[in-house]
N, C-alpha and C positions, 0 to 999 in steps of 0.2 A: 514130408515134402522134400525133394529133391533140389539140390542145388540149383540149378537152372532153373525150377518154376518158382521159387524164393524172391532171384533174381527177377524173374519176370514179373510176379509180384511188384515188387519195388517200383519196377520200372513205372509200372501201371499206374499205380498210387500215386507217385511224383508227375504222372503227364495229368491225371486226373485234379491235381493241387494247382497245375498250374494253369488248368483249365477254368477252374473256381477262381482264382484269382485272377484273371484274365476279365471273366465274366464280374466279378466285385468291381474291378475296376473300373470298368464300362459304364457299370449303375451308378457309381458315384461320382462319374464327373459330370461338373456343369458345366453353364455358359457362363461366360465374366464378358464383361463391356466395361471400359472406362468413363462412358457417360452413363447416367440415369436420367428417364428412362434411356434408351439406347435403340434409335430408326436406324437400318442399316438399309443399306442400297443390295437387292438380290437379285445378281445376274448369270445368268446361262453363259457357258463358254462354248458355245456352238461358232463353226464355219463352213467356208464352201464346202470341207469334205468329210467334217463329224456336226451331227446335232448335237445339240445340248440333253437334247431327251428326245428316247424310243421308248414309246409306249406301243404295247403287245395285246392283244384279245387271243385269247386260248381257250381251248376244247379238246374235247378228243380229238387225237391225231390233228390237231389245229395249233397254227401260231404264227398271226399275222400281224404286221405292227405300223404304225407311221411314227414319222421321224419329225420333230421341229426344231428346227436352226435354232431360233433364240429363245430364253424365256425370261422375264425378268419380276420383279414384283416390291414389298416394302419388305423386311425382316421387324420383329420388335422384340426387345427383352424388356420386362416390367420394373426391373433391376439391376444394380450391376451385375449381381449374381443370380443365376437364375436357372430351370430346369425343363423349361421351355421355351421353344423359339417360335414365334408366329410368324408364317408368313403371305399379308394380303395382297389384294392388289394385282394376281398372279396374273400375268398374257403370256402367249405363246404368236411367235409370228414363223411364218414359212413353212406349215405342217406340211408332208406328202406323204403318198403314199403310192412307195416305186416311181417316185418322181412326177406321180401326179397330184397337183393341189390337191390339202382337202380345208372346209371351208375352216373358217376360226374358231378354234377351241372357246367355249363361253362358259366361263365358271357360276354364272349365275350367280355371285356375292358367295360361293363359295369359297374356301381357304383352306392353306396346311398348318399344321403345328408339328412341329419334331421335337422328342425329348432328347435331353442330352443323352439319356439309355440306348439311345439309335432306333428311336419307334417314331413311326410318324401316322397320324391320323387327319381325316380328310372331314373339315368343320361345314355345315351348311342352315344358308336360312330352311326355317320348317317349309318345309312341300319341294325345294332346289336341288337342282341335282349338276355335275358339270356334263357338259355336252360335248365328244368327243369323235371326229369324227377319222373311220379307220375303216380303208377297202370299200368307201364309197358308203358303208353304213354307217349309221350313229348307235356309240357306245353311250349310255349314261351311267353317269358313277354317283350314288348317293353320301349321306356322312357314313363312316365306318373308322373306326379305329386298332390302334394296337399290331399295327400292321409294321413287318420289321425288313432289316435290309438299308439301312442308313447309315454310314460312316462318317467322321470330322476329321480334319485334316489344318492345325495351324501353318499359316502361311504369312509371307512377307515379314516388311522388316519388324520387328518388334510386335508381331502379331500384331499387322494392320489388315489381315484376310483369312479369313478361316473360309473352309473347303467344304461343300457339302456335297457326298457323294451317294445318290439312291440308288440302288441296284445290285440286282435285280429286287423290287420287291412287289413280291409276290401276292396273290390271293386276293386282289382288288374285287370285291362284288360287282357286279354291271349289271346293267338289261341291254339289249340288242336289239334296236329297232331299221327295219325299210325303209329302201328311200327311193328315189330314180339314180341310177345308178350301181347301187349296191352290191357288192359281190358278196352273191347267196350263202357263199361257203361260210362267210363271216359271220351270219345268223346263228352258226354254232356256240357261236363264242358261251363263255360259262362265266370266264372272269378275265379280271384285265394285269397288266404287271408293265412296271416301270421298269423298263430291260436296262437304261442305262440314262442316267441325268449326274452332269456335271457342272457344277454351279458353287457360288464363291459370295460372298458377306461382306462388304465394306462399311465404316462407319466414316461423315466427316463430320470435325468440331465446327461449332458457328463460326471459327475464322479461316474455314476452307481444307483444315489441316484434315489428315489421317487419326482418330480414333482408334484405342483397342479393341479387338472383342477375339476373344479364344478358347476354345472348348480344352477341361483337363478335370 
């Protein structure tokens, strides 16, 4: 082997090591809360000129999305330590789509859970599905899991806010149903994808204070 491909070698093996350990690291961290259990308040950072979340329906040569300003819901860790995050409770207010309403998102007592791995799957009562609606049609999304594209982000002072960022994530199953309204192109759709949700985890103690809670 020649000098140069030795080298190249090496190089390979060290970006490859630090790939695995990149990926180790991700698996092994959790979530910590300084209470037990630990409710944390889950809010969307949506405004007049970014949502909180763009959710996508795609198909071939397709990829249409509506946008909701806020979204908020409950977080819960079982633990102080812990390797899932629930979160119930979920609304969404101000959906459009290209600036026209579309009616409210209805999770039907559905919910998420995200592991501290960066996976989030979508829980539901038996026969529910959430009801989404995007280009005048309704998307429904059943429970599915292992679905990736989740990052954590500590924030504020002494980790009083951890950052949860989805997106894009991909490969959401759906059905695609008619409606009055509906633009036909959407009927395409295959599957759905959370293009972009930016939202953030506060906890407060029973005497109003800031709580910790921080992924590592």
């Amino acid at each position: 082997m020649s000098t140069s491909l030795k080298h190249l070698a090496v190089a390979a093996a060290a970006a490859a090591a630090l790939l695995s350990a990149s990926a180790s690291s991700a698996a092994a961290a959790e979530f910590h809360c300084s209470l037990e259990p630990c409710h944390a308040q889950f809010v969307g950072e949506g405004s007049s000129k970014e949502a909180s979340q763009v959710f996508f329906v795609r198909g071939p040569g397709l990829g249409l999305g509506s946008a909701c300003t806020g979204v908020s819901g409950e977080g819960t860790l079982a633990t102080k330590t812990a390797t899932e995050l629930t979160v119930t409770n979920v609304k969404y207010t101000e959906c459009a789509t290209n600036g026209v309403p579309e009616p409210a998102v209805k999770m039907n007592g559905c919910h998420y859970v995200f592991t501290s791995a960066g996976q989030m799957s979508i829980k539901c009562p038996i026969g529910a599905r959430i009801e989404w609606g995007v280009w005048g049609c309704l998307a429904t999304i059943g429970p599915q899991s292992a679905l990736t594209g989740v990052t954590f982000t500590n924030a504020g002072t002494k980790h009083t806010r951890l950052e949860l960022k989805a997106g894009p994530v991909k490969g959401i199953a759906l059905t695609m149903a008619n409606r009055p309204g509906c633009f036909e192109t959407a009927l395409k759709a295959t599957e759905g994808e959370i293009n972009r949700s930016n939202d953030f985890l506060t906890v407060e103690t029973e005497g109003g204070g800031m709580a910790n809670i921080w992924w590592e």
